[in-house]
N, C-alpha and C positions, 0 to 999 in steps of 0.2 A: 153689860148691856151696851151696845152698840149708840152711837150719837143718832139713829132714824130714832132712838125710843123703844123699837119694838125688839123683843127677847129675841137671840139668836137661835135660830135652827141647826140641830147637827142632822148631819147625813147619817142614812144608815151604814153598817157595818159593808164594806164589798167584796163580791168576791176575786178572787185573785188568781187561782191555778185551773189550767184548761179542765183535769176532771171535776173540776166543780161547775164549770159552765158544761159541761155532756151530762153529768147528771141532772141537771136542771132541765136539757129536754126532754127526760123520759116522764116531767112532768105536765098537768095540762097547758095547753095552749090556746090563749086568746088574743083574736087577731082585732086588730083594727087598721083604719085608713091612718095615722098614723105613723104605728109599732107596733108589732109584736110583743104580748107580754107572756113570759114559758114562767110557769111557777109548779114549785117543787114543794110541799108539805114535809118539815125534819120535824124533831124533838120536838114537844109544844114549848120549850120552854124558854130557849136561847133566842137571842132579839133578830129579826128580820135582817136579811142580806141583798145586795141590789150587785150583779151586773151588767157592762151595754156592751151593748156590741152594733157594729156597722160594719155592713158588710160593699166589697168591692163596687158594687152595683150602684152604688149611690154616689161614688166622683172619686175625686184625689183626695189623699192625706188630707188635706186644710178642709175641706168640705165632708169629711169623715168625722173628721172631731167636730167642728161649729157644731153638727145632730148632736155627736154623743154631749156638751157643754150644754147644750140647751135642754136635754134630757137629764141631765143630774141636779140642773139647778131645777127643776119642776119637780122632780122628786125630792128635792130636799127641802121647797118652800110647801106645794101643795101638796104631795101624796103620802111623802113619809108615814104622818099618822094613820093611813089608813091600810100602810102593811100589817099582816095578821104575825106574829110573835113564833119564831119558830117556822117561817117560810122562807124560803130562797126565791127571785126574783132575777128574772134575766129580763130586759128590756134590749128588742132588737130594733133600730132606727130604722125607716123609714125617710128619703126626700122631703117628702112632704113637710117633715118637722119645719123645714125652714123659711116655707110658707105659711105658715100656722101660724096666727097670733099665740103670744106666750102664756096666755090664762086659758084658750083654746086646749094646748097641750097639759097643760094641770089640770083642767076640768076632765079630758081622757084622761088621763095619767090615771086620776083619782075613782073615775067611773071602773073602769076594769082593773084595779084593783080593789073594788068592792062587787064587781063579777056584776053589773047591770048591762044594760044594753045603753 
């Protein structure tokens, strides 16, 4: 246990090779202001997989990653648990992330991956 007291969080499982991120699109997709969340339904059984992507459109290298760094640690404090067991999970960045307060983006984060509005 960490010196805050509070139990550490693991991230989920990610993925890593490009046909893992194309398969992932042929799954549905739900859009927000935002991210992009593409999710894929595999085996019911194997534990949930997350990967990010950001795309050109949103700046240089160092402003590419800050989105993706801010999107992993929200998925690893706030939405992890609410990935479903046996989904693949791509999370596409959005600018916007980095004007978002960062419970802002856990609070989405966690809303469309439980599919509300």
């Amino acid at each position: 246990m960490p010196a805050t007291g509070k139990p550490r969080q693991t991230a989920p499982a990610g993925l890593r090779k490009r046909a893992e991120f194309l398969a992932v699109r042929r799954g549905e997709k739900r859009r927000g202001r935002l991210f992009l969340l593409e999710v894929l339904q595999r085996d019911g059984s194997a534990p949930p997989r997350v990967g990010y992507t950001v795309t050109k459109k949103v700046g240089n290298a160092v402003v590419r990653n800050r989105v993706r760094r801010r999107l992993k640690e929200a998925v690893r404090l706030h939405a992890a648990g609410d990935m479903q067991p046996g989904s693949d999970y791509v999370v596409v960045g959005r600018e916007e992330v980095l004007r978002a307060s960062f419970a802002e983006i856990g609070n989405e984060l966690s809303r469309r991956l439980r599919k509300t509005r």
